[in-house]
Each structure stands twice: as structure tokens, then as C-alpha cells.
N, C-alpha and C positions, 0 to 999 in steps of 0.2 A: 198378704193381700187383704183389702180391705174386705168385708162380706156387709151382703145385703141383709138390713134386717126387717126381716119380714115379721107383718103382724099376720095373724089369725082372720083377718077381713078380708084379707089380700084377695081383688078380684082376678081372676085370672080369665082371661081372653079365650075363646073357643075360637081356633085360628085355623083358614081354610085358606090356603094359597092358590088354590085352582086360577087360571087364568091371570094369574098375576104376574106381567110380565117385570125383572129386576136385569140390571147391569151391574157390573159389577167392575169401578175403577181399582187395579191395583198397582202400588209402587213396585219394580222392580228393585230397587235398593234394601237390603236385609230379605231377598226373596226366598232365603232359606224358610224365612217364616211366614212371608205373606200365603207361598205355597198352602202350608197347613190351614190358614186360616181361609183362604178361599174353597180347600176343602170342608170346611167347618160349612162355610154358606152353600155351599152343592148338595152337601148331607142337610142341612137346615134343611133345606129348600123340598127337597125329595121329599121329605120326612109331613112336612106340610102338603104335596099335591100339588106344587108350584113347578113350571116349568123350570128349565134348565136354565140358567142366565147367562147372557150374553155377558162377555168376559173382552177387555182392554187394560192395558200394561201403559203404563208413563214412568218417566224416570224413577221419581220420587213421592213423598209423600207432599209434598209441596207442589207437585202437577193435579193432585187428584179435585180438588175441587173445579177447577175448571172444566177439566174433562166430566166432572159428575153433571156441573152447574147444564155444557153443554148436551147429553145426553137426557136429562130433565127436560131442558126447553123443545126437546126433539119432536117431545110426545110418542116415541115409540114404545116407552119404558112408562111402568107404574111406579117406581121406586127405583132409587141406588145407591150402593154401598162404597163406600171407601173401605179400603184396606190397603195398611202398609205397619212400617213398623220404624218408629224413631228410638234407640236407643243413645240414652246420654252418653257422651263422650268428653274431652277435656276442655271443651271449648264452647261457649255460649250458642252455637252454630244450634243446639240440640231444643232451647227455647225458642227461637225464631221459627224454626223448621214445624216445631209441632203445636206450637200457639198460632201459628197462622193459619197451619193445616185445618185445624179445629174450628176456627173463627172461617176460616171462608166455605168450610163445608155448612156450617150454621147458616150465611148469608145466602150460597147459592140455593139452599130449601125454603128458606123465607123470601128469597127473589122470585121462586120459580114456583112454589107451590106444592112441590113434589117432593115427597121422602129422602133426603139424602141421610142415608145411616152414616155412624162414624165409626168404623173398624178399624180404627188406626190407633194397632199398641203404641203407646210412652211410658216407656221403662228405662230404668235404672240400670240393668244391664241384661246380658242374654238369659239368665239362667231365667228370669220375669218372664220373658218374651217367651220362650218355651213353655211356660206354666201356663200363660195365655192363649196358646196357640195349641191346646190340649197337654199336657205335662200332667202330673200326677192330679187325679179326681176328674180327669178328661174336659177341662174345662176350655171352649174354643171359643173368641169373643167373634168371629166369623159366621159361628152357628146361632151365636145370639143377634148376630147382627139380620141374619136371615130370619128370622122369628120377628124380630123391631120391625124390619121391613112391612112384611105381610098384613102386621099388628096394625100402624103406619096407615097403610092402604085401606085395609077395611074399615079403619075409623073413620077416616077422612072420607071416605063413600056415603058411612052413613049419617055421616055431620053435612054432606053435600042433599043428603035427600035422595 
């Protein structure tokens, strides 16, 4: 796995999730893992003082932006998360799937204004997917997605004034 390289500047965020309300889209397809990873953004979330998230399921990783795009425009929600899990298989199904995932969770945040996190592992195969979804060094892109979130929000607060 690739790692982050951090400089010694690094500013790091004093992050207060209190009343930050998030949804949270996930695919049901590979839910063995989305599971984990929507626990990763529960514990995020706790961890920060953030309320508990509202949670919705769509088939795939390929439903989630719309449903994300829709609950942005709602205005009920501060933020929200995708989460799902594309793993490659023998067939180009596995680039379409997760390049458009990407690109339209990108679109529906910049249509709407609103945080859309992208918690949607693409990986190479399962044994990835489990390192991501906490595997050895406890590492859950779920829980980071919960921290982007809140990050996300209180920026955009105080870039609004």
C-alpha cells in the first residue's frame, strides 16, 4: 500500500464534529467489507462528538452517487460518505464501475456544495480490501472518511463566514 508522506509542517485540524449531521451511502455488493467500513465511520464519528449517521444501502458502488448527490441537495445532512468496495475481476466491468463511482461522487459535491466523501475501496483483490477495512495496523478508510467529513464541514463553515 502506498503511504502518506508526511512533512514535519503538517497542519493538523482540531476537529469537533458536534452537531454535524453526515449520511452515509453504502453499496451493498462486497458488504462483507462495506460492513467494516461503515463501522470505521460510526467509531470516526463517535470519536469526534458527531452524531450518529443516517445510514442507506443501494445496490452498488455505482448507485452511490446519486443517492449521495440526492441526500446533499436535501439539506438535511452536513456531509456524506460513500462507501462500498470495487474489487478487480477478469473483466473491464471493474474500471467502469469504479472510475465512474469516483467521478460522479466528485460532480455531485461540486454540483451541490456539500461534502461528498469517497469511501469506496478499489482494489486488486480481497486480501487489499481487508487491509483497508482495518486488516493489520488497524487501518479503516471508513474511519478516515468520517474525520474528511467533519474536516470538510468546519472548513467550508469558516470559508462561508
Amino acid at each position: 500500500m502506498a503511504g502518506d508522506a508526511v512533512s514535519d509542517r503538517r497542519v493538523q485540524p482540531a476537529l469537533d464534529g458536534a452537531g454535524v449531521r453526515v449520511a452515509v451511502v453504502a453499496g451493498r455488493f462486497n458488504d462483507a467489507i462495506t460492513f467494516r467500513l461503515l463501522d470505521g465511520v460510526t467509531r470516526g464519528l463517535e470519536a469526534l462528538g458527531a452524531p450518529e449517521p443516517i445510514v442507506e444501502w443501494v445496490p452498488g458502488a455505482f448507485e452511490i452517487p446519486l443517492a449521495a448527490k440526492a441526500f446533499a441537495e436535501s439539506g438535511s445532512v452536513d456531509a456524506v460518505i460513500g462507501l462500498g468496495c470495487v474489487i478487480r475481476g477478469a473483466t473491464t466491468h471493474y474500471e467502469a464501475v469504479a472510475g465512474e463511482c469516483a467521478a460522479g461522487i466528485l460532480r455531485a459535491g461540486l454540483a451541490t456544495g456539500v461534502p461528498i466523501i469517497f469511501g469506496v475501496l478499489t482494489t486488486e483483490d480481497m486480501d487489499q480490501a481487508l487491509e483497508r477495512s482495518e486488516g493489520p495496523g488497524g487501518h479503516n478508510v471508513g474511519e478516515e472518511g468520517a474525520h474528511t467529513a467533519v474536516e470538510m464541514v468546519r472548513l467550508l463553515e469558516r470559508i462561508a463566514g
